[in-house]
C-alpha positions in Angstrom: -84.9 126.1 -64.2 -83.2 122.5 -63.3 -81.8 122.9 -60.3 -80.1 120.0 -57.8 -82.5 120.3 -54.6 -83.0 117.7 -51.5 -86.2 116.5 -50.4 -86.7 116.3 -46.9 -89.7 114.0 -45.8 -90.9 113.6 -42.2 -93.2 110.5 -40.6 -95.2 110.8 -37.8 -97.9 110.5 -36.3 -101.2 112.9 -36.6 -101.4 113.6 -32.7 -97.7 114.1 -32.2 -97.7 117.6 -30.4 -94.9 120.3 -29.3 -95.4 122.7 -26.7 -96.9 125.2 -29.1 -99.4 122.9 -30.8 -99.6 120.3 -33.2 -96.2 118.7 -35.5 -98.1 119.1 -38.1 -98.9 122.5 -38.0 -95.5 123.8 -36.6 -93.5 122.0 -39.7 -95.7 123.7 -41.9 -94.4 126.9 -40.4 -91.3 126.3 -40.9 -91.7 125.7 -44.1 -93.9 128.1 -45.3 -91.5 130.8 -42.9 -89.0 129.6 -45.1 -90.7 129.9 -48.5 -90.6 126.7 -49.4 -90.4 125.9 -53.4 -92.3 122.8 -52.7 -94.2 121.0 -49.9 -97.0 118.7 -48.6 -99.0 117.3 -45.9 -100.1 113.8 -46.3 -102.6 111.5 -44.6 -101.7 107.8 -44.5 -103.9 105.0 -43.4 -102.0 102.5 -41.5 -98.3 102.3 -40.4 -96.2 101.5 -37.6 -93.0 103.3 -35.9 -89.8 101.6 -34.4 -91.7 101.2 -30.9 -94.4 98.8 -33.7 -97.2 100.2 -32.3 -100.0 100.0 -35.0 -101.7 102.7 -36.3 -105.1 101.9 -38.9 -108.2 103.3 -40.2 -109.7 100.3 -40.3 -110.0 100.1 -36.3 -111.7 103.0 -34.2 -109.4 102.5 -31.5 -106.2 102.4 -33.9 -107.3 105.2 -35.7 -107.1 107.5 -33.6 -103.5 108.3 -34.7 -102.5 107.4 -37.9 -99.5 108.0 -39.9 -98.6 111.4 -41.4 -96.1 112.2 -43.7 -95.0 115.9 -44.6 -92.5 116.3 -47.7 -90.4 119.3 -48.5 -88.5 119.7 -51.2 -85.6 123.3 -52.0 -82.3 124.0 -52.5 -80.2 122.3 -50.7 -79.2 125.3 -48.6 -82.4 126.1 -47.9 -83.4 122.4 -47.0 -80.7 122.2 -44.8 -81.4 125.6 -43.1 -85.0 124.1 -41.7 -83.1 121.3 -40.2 -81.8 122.4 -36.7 -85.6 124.2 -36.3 -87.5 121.3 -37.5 -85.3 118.9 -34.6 -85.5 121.2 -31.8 -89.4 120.5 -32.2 -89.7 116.8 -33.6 -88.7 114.4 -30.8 -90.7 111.1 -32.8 -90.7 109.9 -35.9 -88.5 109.4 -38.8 -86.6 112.3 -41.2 -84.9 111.5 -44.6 -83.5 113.6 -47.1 -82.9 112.3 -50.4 -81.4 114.5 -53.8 -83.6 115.8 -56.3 -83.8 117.6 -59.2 -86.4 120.3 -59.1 -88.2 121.4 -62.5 -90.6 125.1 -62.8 -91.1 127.5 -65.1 -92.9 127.8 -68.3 -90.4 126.0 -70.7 -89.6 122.0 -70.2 -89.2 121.5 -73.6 -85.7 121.3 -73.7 -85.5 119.5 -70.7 -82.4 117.1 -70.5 -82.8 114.2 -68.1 -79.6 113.6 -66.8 -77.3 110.2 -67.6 -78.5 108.9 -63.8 -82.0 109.4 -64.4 -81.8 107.9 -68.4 -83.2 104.8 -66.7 -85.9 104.0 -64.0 -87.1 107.7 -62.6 -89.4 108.6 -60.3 -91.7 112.1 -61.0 -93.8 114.0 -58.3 -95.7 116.9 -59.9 -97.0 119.5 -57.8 -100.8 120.6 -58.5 -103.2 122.5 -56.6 -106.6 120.5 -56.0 -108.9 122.9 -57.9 -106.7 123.4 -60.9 -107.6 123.1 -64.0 -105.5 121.3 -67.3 -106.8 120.6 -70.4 -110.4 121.1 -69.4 -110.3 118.8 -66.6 -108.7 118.5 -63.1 -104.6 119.0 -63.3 -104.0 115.7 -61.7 -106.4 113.9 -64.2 -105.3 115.2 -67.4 -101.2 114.6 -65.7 -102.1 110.9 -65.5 -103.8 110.9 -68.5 -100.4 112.4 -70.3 -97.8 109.8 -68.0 -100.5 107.0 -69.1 -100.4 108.0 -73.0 -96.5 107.8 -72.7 -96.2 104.5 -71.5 -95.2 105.3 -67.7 -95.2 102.7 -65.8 -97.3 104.0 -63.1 -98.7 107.1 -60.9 -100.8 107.7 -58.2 -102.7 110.6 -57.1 -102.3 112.0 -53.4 -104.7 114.2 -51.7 -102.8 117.1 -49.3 -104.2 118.5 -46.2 -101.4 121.1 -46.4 -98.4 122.1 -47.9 -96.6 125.5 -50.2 -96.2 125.7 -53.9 -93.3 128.4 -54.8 -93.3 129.6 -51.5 -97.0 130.1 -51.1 -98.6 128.0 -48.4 -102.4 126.5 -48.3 -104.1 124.9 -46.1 -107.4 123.0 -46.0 -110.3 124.1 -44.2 -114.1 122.9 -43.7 -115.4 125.8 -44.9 -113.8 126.4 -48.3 -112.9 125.3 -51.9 -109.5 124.4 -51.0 -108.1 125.3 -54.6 -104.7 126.0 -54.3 -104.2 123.2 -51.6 -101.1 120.9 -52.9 -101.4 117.6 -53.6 -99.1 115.7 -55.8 -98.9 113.1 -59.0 -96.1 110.4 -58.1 -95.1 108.6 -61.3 -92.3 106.0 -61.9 -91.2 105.4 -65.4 -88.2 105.0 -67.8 -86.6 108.0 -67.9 -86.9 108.6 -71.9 -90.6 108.1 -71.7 -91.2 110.6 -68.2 -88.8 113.2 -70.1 -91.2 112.5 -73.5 -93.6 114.1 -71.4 -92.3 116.8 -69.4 -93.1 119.2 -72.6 -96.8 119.1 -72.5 -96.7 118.6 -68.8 -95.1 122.4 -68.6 -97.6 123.6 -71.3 -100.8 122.6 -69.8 -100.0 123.1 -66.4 -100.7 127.0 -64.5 -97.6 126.5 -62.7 -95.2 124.2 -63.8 -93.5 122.4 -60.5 -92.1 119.1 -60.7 -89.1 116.6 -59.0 -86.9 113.8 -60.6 -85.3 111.2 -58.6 -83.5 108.3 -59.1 -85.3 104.4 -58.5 -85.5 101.3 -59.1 -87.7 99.4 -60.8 -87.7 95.7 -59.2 -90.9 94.3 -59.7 -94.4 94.9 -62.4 -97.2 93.2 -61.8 -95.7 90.2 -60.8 -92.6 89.7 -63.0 -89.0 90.2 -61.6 -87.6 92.9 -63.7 -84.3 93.4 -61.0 -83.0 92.7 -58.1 -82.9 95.4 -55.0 -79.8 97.8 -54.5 -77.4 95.9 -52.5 -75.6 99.1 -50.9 -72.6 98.6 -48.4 -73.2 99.4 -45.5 -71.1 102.8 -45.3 -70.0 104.7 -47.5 -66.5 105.9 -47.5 -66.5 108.0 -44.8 -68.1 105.8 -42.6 -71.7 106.7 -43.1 -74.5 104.8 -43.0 -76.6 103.7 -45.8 -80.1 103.5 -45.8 -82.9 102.2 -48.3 -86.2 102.4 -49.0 -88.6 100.2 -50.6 -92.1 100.8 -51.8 -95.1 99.1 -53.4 -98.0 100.6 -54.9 -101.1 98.5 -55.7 -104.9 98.4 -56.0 -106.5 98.8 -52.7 -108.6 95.8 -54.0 -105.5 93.3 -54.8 -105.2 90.5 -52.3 -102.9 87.8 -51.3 -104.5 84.7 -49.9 -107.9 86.1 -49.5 -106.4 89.5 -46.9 -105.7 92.9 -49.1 -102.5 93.0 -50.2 -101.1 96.2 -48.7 -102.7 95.6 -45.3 -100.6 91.9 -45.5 -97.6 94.1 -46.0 -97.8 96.4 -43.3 -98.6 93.4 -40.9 -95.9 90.8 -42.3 -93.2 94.7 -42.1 -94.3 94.6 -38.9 -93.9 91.5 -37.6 -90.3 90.8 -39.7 -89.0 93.8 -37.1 -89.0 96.6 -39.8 -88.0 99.8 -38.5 -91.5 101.1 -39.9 -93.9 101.5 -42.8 -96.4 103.8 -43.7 -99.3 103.2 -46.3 -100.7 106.3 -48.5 -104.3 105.8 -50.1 -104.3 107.7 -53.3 -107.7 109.0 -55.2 -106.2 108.2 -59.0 -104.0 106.6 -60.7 -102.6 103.8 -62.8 -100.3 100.9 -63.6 -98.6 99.2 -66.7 -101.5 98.8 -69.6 -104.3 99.6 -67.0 -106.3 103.4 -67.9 -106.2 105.8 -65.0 -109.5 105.1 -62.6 -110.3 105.8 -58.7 -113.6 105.2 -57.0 -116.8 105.0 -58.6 -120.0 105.2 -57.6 -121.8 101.9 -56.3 -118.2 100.1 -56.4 -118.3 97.2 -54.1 -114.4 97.6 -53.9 -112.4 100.4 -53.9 -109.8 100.8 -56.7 -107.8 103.7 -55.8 -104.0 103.1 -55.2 -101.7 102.2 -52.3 -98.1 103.4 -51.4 -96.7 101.0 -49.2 -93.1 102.8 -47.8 -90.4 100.8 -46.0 -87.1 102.3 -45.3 -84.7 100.6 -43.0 -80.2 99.6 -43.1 -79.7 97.5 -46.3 -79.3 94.9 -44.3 -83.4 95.5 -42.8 -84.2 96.0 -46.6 -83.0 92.3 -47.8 -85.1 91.0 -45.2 -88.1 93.1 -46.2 -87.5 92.1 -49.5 -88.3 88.7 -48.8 -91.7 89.7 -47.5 -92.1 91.6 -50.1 -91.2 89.5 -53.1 -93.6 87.1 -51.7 -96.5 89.2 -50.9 -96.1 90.9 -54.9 -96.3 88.0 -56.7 -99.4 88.6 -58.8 -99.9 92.3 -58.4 -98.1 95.8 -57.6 -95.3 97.8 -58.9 -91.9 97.5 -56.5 -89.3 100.2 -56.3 -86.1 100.4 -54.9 -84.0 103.7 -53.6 -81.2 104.9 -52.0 -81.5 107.1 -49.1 -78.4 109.3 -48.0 -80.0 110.1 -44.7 -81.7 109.1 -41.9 -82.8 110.1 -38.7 -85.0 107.8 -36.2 -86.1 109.6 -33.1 -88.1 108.0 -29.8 -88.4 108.0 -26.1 -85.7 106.1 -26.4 -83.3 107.7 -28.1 -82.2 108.7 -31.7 -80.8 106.4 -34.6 -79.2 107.2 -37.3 -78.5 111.0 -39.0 -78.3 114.1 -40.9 -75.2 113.9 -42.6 -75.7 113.1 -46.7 -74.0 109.8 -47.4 -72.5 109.2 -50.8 -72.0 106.0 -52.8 -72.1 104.7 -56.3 -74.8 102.3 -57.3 
């Protein structure tokens, strides 16, 4: 099945409560209430909101609640059905929806990626934490595939939560937490991700994947492209909105500081709307072979997603940051975001409505 999907991804923060209990836990309602073909609950490690108040496990104080992103991804009926639910209970945070193309069943080996995704793409595969591929763990042996095709790179998320074809899981102390989500986010050139779609749907239980379109601006160093440069509305008067994100080695630096924590802090103080950081478990980039911690490692080598999304206007500025900040290490994406929805004490920004606009 290929179907044309949205992905609706929320960011917030892990303490934000409704009257009923905890965001967290009332989203994943919703979306397991709604059967949701895909979803998941993600941890990040330091971020900031549009009030910049800094959130980071590397202070007690400022720990005490970091970012979390949830990520949904359906039909776009059924996306678009959670939405007046999710906002009557989320009054912080940011909500995006961007389209997708959503991939499950047994067959992907006639998979055609379409003309829009022929170039730069961006693949999140859907895995449960105990499942098994290939005689190993289904997110090793998935990097191991993307890396043996010449991906560019992917990184390895851990979920807390989340619903594979409509089933939801959930983490607990006290269990083995198999069928818990968490997901494989690769970014590649569209021939080489479709390359291995085939084997990805023959050693995988459950086959459940997403393609998107992205930009690849930047590989370890080198300039490949500029940034989209958007308008700022499209035809109909709607704003545009675009995201930027970085992944890198938790141990790269810039001058001496690690390089995503100089990103969140130079975001923050350039007056970006927000940024969250995701620590991943495994992963790779360009020639490098898949790896994560190890035992007795001084450093830690597992992977950072650094996510900005802002106007393009916000985004050229970040860019700058950016640009500087990447200029040895880190893979740089750029993508278009149809919607956008900022909510605070003080007020909303932005909205629900899909944009549209030709690159």
């Amino acid at each position: 099945m290929n179907e044309e999907c949205l992905t609706l991804t929320t960011y917030f923060g892990e303490r934000d409560r409704t009257p009923d209990g905890l965001l967290a836990d009332e989203l994943l309602e919703i979306y397991g209430g709604h059967r949701v073909a895909a979803s998941v609950l993600l941890r990040g490690t330091e971020g900031f909101g549009r009030l910049h108040h800094l959130r980071t496990d590397r202070s007690l104080s400022l720990s005490e609640d970091l970012p979390v992103v949830s990520i949904a991804v359906d039909r776009r009926e059924r996306i678009e059905a959670m939405l007046e639910p999710l906002l009557q209970i989320k009054r912080r945070g940011l909500v995006t929806l961007e389209h997708t193309r959503l991939l499950r069943g047994g067959d992907l080996d006639h998979v055609r990626v379409p003309e829009q995704l022929a170039q730069d793409t961006k693949l999140t595969v859907y895995v449960g934490r105990q499942e098994r591929a290939n005689g190993r763990s289904a997110w090793a042996a998935t990097c191991e595939e993307l890396h043996r095709r010449g991906v560019a790179g992917a990184t390895v998320l851990l979920g807390v939560d989340g619903t594979r074809n409509g089933r939801r899981a959930r983490a607990r102390f006290f269990s083995r937490n198999a069928e818990v989500p968490m997901i494989v986010l690769a970014v590649g050139a569209g021939e080489r991700i479709a390359a291995a779609l085939p084997e990805l749907g023959r050693m995988l239980r459950e086959p459940l994947l997403t393609l998107e379109r992205v930009r690849v601006c930047k590989r370890d160093g080198q300039l490949l492209v500029a940034p989209h440069e958007p308008p700022a509305t499209d035809e109909r008067g709607l704003s545009a909105w675009q995201k930027l994100t970085v992944i890198c080695s938790q141990s790269a630096t810039h001058e001496g500081q690690p390089l995503n924590v100089q990103l969140i802090r130079r975001l923050r103080s350039g007056h970006a709307a927000g940024a969250t950081s995701l620590r991943g478990i495994w992963g790779f980039h360009g020639e490098h072979p898949p790896h994560g911690d190890r035992l007795l490692q001084i450093r830690r080598h597992v992977p950072v997603i650094t996510v900005a999304i802002d106007t393009p206007e916000q985004i050229a500025r970040a860019w700058a940051i950016v640009d500087e900040l990447t200029a040895e290490h880190g893979l740089v994406t750029s993508e278009l975001v149809p919607a956008f929805s900022a909510m605070s004490a003080g007020g909303s920004w932005g909205g629900l409505r899909l944009a549209r606009w030709e690159e």
